[in-house]
C-alpha positions in Angstrom: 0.0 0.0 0.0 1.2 3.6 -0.5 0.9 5.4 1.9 0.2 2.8 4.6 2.7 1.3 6.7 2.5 -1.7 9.6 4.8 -3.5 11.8 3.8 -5.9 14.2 5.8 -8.2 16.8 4.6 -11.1 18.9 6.5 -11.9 22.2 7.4 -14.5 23.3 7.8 -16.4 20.0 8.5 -19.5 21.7 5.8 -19.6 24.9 5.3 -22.3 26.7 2.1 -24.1 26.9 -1.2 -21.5 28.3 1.8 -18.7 28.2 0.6 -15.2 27.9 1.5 -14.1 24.3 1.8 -10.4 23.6 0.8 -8.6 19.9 2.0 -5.3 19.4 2.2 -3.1 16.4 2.1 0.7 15.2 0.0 1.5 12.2 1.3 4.9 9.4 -0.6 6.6 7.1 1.7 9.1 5.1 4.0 9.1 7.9 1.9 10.3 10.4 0.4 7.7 13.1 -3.2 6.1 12.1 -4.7 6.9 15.3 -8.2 4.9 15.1 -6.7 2.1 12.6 -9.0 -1.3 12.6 -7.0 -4.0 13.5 -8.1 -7.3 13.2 -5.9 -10.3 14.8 -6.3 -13.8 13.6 -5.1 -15.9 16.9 -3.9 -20.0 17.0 -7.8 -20.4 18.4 -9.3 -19.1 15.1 -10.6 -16.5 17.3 -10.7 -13.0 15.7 -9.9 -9.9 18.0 -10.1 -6.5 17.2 -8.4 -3.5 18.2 -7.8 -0.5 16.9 -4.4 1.8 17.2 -4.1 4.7 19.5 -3.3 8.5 19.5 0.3 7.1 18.6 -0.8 4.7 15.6 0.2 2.0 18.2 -2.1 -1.4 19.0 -2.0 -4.3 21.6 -3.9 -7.6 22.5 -2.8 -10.5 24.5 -3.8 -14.1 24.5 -2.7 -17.1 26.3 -0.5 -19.6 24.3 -2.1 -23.3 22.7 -1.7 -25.7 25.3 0.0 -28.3 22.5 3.0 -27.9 20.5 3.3 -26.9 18.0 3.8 -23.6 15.5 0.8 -21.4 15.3 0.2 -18.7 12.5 -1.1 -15.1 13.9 -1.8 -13.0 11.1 -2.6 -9.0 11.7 -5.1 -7.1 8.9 -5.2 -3.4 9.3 -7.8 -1.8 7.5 -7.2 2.2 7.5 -8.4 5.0 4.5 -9.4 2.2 2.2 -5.7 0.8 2.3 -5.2 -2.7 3.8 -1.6 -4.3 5.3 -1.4 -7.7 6.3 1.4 -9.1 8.7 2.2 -12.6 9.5 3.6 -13.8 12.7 3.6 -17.4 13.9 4.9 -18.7 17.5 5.9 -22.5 18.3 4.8 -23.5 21.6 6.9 -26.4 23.2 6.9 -27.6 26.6 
């Protein structure tokens, strides 16, 4: 996208099993923060959450860690002025 930019990290990247699992991000439009972004978080359950970014572009959502091992895809859409980003993260969870 042009004018949209969107970074996002998960920590840790290797939980252990029923871990807490932070998502971060910040969200740019133009180079200015995209306060009020939607962000929509695909999580190992298949559970969507949405968020949307702050005053600073940034977002955050937590969610405990899959209680089997294994390596779990998280993938982060941001929606913002018509433009869309989409950012994949994965974590493996071993005990």
């Amino acid at each position: 996208p042009a004018g949209l930019t969107a970074q996002a990290e998960v920590f840790p990247e290797r939980p252990g099993f029923g871990q807490t699992v932070v998502v971060t991000g910040s969200i740019f439009f133009e180079s200015e923060p995209a306060s009020g972004a939607n962000v929509e978080i695909l999580l190992p359950s298949k559970e969507v959450v949405l968020v949307f970014a702050d005053g600073l572009g940034e977002f955050q959502t937590t969610f405990p860690a899959p209680t089997q091992e294994g390596t779990y895809p998280i993938t982060v859409t941001v929606n913002y002025k018509g433009e869309t980003a989409l950012i994949a993260r994965a974590i493996t969870v071993a005990s």
